[in-house]
PAKE-897111 format. One line per 3 residues: number of its first residue (from 1); their letters; for each residue x, y, z of C-alpha. Coordinates in steps of 0.2 Angstrom, whole numbers, padded with zeros to 4 digits. Example, Ala and Ser with C-alpha at 12.3 -4.5 7.8 and 13.67 -1.06 7.14 Angstrom:
BEGIN
1	AS	0062 -0022 0039 ~ 0068 -0005 0036
//
This chain:
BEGIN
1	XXX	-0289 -0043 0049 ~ -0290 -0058 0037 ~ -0283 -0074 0043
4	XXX	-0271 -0075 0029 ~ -0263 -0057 0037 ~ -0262 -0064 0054
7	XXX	-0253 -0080 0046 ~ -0241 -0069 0037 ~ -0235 -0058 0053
10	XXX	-0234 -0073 0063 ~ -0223 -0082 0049 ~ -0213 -0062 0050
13	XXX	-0210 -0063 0068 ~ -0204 -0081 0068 ~ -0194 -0079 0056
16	XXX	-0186 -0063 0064 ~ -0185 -0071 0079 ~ -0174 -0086 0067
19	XXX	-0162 -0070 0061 ~ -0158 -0065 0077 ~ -0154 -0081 0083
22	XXX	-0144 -0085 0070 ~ -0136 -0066 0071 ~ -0132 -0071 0089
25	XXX	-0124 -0090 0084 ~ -0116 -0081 0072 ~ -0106 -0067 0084
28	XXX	-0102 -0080 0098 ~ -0095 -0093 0085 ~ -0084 -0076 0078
31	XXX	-0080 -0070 0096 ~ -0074 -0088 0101 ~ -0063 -0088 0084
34	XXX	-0056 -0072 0088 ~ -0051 -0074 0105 ~ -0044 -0092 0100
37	XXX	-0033 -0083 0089 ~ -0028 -0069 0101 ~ -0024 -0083 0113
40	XXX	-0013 -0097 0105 ~ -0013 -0095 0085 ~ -0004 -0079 0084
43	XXX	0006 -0084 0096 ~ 0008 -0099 0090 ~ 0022 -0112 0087
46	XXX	0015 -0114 0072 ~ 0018 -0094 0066 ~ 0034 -0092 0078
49	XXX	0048 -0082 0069 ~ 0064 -0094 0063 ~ 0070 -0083 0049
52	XXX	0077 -0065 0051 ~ 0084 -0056 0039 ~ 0089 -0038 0040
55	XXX	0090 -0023 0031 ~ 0101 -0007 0033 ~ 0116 -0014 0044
58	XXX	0131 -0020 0038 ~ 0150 -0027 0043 ~ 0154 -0020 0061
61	XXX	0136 -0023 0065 ~ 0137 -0039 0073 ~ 0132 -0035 0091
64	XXX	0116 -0027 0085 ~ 0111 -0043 0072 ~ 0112 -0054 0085
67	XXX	0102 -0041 0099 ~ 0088 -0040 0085 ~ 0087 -0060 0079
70	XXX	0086 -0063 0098 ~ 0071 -0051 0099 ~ 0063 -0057 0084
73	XXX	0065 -0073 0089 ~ 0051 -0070 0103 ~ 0039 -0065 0090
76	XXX	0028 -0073 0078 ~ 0022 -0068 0061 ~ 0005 -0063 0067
79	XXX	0012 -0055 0083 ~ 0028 -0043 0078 ~ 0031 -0031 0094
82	XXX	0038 -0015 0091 ~ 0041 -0010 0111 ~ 0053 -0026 0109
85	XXX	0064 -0022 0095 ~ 0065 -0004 0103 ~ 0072 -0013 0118
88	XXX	0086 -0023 0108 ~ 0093 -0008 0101 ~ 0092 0004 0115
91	XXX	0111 0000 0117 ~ 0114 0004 0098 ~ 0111 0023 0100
94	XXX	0118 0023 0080 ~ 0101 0017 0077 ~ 0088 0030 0073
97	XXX	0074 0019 0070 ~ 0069 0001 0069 ~ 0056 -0007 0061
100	XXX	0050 -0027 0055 ~ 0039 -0033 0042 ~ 0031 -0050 0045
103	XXX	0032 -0063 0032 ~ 0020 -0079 0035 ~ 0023 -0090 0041
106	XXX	0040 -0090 0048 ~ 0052 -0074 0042 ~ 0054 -0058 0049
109	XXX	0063 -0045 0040 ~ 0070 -0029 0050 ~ 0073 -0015 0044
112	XXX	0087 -0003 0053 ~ 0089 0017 0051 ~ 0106 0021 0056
115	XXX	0109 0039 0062 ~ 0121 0049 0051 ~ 0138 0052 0060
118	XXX	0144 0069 0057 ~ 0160 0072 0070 ~ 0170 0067 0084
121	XXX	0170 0073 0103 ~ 0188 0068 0109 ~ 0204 0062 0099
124	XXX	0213 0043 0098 ~ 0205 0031 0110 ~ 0196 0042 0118
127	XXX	0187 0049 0102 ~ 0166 0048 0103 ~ 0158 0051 0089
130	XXX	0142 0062 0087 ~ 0127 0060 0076 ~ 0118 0073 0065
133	XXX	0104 0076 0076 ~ 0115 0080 0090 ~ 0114 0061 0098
136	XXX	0132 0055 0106 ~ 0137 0039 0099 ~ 0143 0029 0114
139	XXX	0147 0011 0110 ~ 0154 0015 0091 ~ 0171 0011 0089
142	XXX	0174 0030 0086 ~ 0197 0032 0086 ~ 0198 0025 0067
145	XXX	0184 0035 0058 ~ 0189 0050 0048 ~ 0178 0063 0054
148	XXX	0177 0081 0057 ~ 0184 0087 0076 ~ 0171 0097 0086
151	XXX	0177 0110 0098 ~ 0175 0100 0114 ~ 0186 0092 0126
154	XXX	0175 0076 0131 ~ 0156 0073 0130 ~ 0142 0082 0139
157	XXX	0133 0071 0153 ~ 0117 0070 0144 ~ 0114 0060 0128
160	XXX	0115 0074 0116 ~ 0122 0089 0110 ~ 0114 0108 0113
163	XXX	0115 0125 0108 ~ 0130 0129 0094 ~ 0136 0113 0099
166	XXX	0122 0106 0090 ~ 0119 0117 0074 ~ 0139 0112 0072
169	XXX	0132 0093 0072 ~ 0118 0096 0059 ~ 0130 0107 0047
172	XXX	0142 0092 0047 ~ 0129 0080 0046 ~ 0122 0087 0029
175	XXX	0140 0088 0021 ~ 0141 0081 0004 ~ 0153 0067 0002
178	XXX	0162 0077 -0012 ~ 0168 0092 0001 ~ 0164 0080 0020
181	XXX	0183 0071 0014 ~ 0191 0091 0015 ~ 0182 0096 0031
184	XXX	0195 0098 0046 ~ 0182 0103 0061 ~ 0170 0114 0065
187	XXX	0170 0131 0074 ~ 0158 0144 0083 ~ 0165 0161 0078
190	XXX	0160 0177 0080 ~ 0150 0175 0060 ~ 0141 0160 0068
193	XXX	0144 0143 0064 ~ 0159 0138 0052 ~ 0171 0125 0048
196	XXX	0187 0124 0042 ~ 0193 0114 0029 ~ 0210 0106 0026
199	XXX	0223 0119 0019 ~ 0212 0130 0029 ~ 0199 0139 0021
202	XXX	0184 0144 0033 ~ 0165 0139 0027 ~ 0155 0149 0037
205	XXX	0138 0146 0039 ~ 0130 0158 0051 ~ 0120 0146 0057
208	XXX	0111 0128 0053 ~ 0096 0137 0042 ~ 0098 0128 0025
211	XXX	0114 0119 0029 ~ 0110 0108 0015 ~ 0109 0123 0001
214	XXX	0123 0131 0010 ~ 0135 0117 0008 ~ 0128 0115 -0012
217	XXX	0137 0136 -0013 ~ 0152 0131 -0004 ~ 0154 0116 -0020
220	XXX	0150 0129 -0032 ~ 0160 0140 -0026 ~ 0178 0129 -0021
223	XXX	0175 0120 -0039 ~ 0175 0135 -0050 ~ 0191 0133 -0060
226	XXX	0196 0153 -0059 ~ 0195 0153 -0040 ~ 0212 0156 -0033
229	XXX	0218 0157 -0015 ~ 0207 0162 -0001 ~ 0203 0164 0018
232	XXX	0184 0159 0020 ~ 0170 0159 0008 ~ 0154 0167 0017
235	XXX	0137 0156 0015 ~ 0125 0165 0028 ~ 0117 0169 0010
238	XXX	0116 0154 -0001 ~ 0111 0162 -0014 ~ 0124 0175 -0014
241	XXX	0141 0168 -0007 ~ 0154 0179 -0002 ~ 0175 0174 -0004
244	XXX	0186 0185 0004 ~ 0206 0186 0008 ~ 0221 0177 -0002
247	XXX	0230 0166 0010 ~ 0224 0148 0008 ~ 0223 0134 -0008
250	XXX	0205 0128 -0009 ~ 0203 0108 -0007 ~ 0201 0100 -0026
253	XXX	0183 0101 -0027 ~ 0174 0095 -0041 ~ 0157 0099 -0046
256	X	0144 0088 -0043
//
């Protein structure tokens, strides 16, 4: 081997030896960063949370706005935690979902999903509204909202709603605004799941299957300008409802 070769791998292994130094330098320099940053910049004075601002509540919602500025108030920008905005609106069961979105260096914004209300357990001040989904609403003022009346006497024990009790829940949570104004309250007949609307004409729905289609046959139907009085109009079908009896004006439906 020439004495130039040997040179040249004696130059290769020192400077490989240099690379892994340097590599090493390098990784304890980025681990020291890192852990300084997971130890006092992100949560930081400097990042901490001053300004919250929120999206998705509204008047009424006071109690929750200040349950949520004081949660986000313990955060920073860098450090949002989700298990602590859960916590601040565990007593809110009208919330469905809660999230924030960080904006350096100082601003969080929260973004609340209210659960739909669809009816109410109970009448005057002892009235409980339910949601969509089943969930009961405890802690909303419940006696002054015009919903429709479910067929029990107070609320079950557990936090929501089951069995018919619970496909009445999601039929009335899916009502449109044009025909939710005529509905009176919901039912469990022998055809299934129903309600009844002001004046007294039944909807009945069979069950919660394509609520949302269901009620789009019941506008169809109650707006059609020919229609005259009836006892129910059957929507176990969407795509074929049935009308049947004579004794009841339709609600003034519109289409659309």
């Amino acid at each position: 081997m020439s004495t130039a070769t040997v040179a040249l791998a004696a130059r290769t292994r020192a400077g490989a030896r240099v690379l892994r130094r340097r590599l090493v330098l390098g990784g304890m320099i980025a681990a020291a960063l890192f852990a300084l940053y997971m130890l006092w910049f992100r949560d930081s004075s400097l990042v901490a949370v001053k300004t919250v601002r929120f999206e998705g509540v509204g008047k009424g919602d006071g109690d929750l706005e200040r349950s949520l500025t004081e949660a986000g108030r313990e955060m920073t920008t860098l450090h949002v935690r989700q298990s602590v905005l859960a916590d601040a609106v565990r007593p809110f069961p009208i919330v469905e979902s809660v999230s924030a979105d960080p904006s350096f260096p100082s601003t969080l914004t929260i973004r609340v999903v209210k659960r739909q209300v669809a009816g109410l357990i109970g009448k005057g001040s002892d009235a409980v509204a339910v949601g969509a989904d089943g969930t009961i609403l405890r802690g909303l003022e419940a006696k002054d909202l015009h919903l429709p009346q479910m067929p029990l006497p107070s609320p079950p024990k557990g936090g929501r709603l089951k069995g018919p009790m619970l496909e009445q829940a999601e039929v009335l949570g899916t009502a449109p605004a044009g025909l939710r104004r005529y509905v009176d309250h919901s039912f469990n007949g022998q055809s299934g799941i129903g309600v009844e609307l002001d004046g007294g004409v039944d909807l009945v729905f069979g069950d919660a299957s394509r609520a949302s289609d269901k009620w789009r046959a019941a506008a169809a139907v109650l707006s059609d300008p020919g229609l005259g009085p009836l006892d129910y109009v059957d929507l176990s079908v969407p795509g074929r409802p049935a009308v049947g009896g004579v004794g009841h004006s339709p609600p003034p439906v519109t289409s659309g």
